[in-house]
Steps between C-alpha positions, in 0.01 A plus 500: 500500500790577306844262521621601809908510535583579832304502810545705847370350784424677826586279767311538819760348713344679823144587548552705809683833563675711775384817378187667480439675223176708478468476111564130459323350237592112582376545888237800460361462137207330652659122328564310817601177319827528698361409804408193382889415362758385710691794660816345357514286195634127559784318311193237379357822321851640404560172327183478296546856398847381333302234328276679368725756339723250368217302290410868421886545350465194381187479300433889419796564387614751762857708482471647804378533867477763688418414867429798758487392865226694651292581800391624724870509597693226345828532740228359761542172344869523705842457390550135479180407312531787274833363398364193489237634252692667290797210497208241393362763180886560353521088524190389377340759261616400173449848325805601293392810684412565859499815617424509924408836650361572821220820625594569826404822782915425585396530885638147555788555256893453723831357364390126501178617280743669268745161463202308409314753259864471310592172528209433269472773323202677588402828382334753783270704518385669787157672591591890625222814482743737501679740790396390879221731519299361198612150512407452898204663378374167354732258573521423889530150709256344659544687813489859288868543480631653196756270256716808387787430686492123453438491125766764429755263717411236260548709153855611630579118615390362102692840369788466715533147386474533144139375479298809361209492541214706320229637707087471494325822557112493569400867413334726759331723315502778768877489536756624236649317267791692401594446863472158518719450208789741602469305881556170254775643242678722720459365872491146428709491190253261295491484164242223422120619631119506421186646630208357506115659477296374830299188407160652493218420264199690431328370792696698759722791318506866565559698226671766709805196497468465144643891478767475755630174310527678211670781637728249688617290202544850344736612750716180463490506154662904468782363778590226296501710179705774673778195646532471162670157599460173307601276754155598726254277367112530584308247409133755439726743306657228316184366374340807355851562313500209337119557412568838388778367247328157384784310646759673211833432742470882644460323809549220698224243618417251657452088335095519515567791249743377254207252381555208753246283545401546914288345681468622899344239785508510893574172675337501887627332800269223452588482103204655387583629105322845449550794230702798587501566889366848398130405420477394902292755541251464279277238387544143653411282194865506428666331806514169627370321218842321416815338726828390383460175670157407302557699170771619266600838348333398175178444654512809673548687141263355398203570735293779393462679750825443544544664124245780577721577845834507298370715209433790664842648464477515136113528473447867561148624583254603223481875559940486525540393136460827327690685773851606344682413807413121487831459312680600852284402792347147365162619707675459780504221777252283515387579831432830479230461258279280717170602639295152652260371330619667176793338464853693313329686163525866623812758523768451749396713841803681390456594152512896553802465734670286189369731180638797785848298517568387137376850361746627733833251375380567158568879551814461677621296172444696259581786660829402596581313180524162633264359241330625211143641495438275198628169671299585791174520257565230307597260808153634655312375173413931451438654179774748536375896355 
């Protein structure tokens, strides 16, 4: 693969969660790998994963590092050793730059959480499905009480102390989006968010889901444009405006667009290296093969079906390659093109509810001047007429 400049590493710190969320791909994806992993990962296997990327910074040449602490929920890891944690990557990493963030539901989230998460400078994000009555829709304890109340405490704890933290949406595509993002904006007063497609492949979709996503990510996208408000940043939207003007400066994006270099692994509690935590629900041949106590980042690289894995980002299926709205959705994830025992070379589950989306930005554009027709067609690779 190609020179790789900076790497982001999710960090499964904890393996286990206190919530019980019905969509979840890492405990309900069918991958039950976790249960084999320690529950909590050790300070042996916290060590060798600062080894490892340090003769990766080393030898490849690496400017930065991006670690995420993930779950299952992180904060279970508990105060003291998550301080611990982080304390031991600001000390021994030798990046010249280390970014920390941390993925949490924000259930567990009180004032000593919030000294910590600052004291080291960790950037938050916290899991939230919207309003009570769609978020406790999916997103309930393990004794089926809802995490509204609880999560919302957190947010205003983080916001309150000048921690702010952006939120994770997973989309229900029978629910309404424009709601969900006015509860965020308005409500909540968050200005950092994303939504995310369910992780379905083509072996369990229903295409009645592919049509409320689509009108869903619609809905968020005409509140946004009618805020009007450049300090509200969504990550989806984001994206397709950058496709939509070839990256000219009309808008911001993020580093994996500007032309870095990025590479994206998952670390397990047991130090297992695997591609992007997003493939756990699809085919096995990519996980377990490497750990960071036996094996370094190179090697990893370098495996190919390692290669294969990582390459399906920018490798978009056959029948995508003529579409004109490549240039803006990439194919789309990875995941959502999977069917077993065919492997990733078909559409994305959601192709209509994208074409549906980006046809429907596109007119909103032009329409209201924002950005020429022509830049539009010639970002898109069209023959304009």
């Amino acid at each position: 693969m190609d020179k790789v400049n900076e790497v982001e590493v999710v960090l499964k710190v904890v393996e286990r969660c206190n919530l019980d969320c019905h969509y979840c791909y890492f405990f309900y994806s069918g991958n039950e790998n976790y249960k084999k992993h320690p529950p909590l990962i050790s300070e042996t296997t916290l060590l060798e994963v600062i080894d490892y990327l340090n003769e990766a910074v080393c030898t490849m040449s690496i400017r930065k590092i991006r670690v995420d602490l993930h779950g299952g929920e992180p904060l279970m890891l508990g105060k003291k050793r998550f301080r611990g944690l982080c304390a031991s990557l600001r000390e021994k990493v030798r990046s010249e730059d280390l970014e920390i963030t941390v993925q949490t539901n924000g259930t567990l989230l009180d004032g000593e959480w919030v000294d910590v998460l600052r004291d080291h400078r960790v950037a938050v994000g916290v899991s939230l499905d919207g309003p009570k009555d769609i978020n406790d829709a999916h997103r309930a304890d393990r004794k089926g009480k809802g995490s509204y109340e609880r999560i919302v405490r957190g947010i205003e704890l983080l916001r309150t102390s000048g921690l702010a933290p952006s939120l994770l949406c997973v989309i229900d595509p029978k629910t309404d989006g424009r709601k969900v993002y006015r509860h965020f904006v308005d409500d909540l007063g968050i200005s950092g968010m994303d939504f995310l497609l369910p992780d379905k492949t083509h072996d369990n979709y229903r295409e009645e889901d592919v049509d409320g996503c689509a009108r869903y990510l619609m809905g968020v996208y005409d509140e946004w444009a009618s805020d009007n408000n450049k300090a509200i940043s969504v990550r989806f939207i984001n994206r397709a405006l950058f496709g939509f003007t070839a990256g000219d400066g009309i808008f911001d994006s993020s580093g994996a667009m500007r032309g870095v270099r990025k590479a994206i692994v998952k670390i397990a509690s047991n130090g297992d290296v695997d591609p992007s935590d997003l493939l756990h629900a699809t085919s096995g041949e990519f996980f377990g093969r490497f750990n960071c106590s036996t094996s370094t980042l190179a090697e990893f690289f370098a495996d190919e079906a390692i290669r294969s894995a990582m390459s399906l980002d920018t490798n978009a299926p056959d029948k995508c390659r003529e579409c004109c709205w490549l240039a803006v959705c990439g194919g789309g994830e990875a995941q959502n093109r999977y069917l077993s025992g065919n492997g990733f070379n078909r559409p994305s589950i959601y192709c209509s509810a994208y074409k549906s989306l980006y046809s429907h930005i596109a007119a909103h554009l032009m329409a209201s001047n924002t950005v020429r027709r022509d830049r539009i067609v010639e970002s898109l690779g069209m023959v304009s007429r």
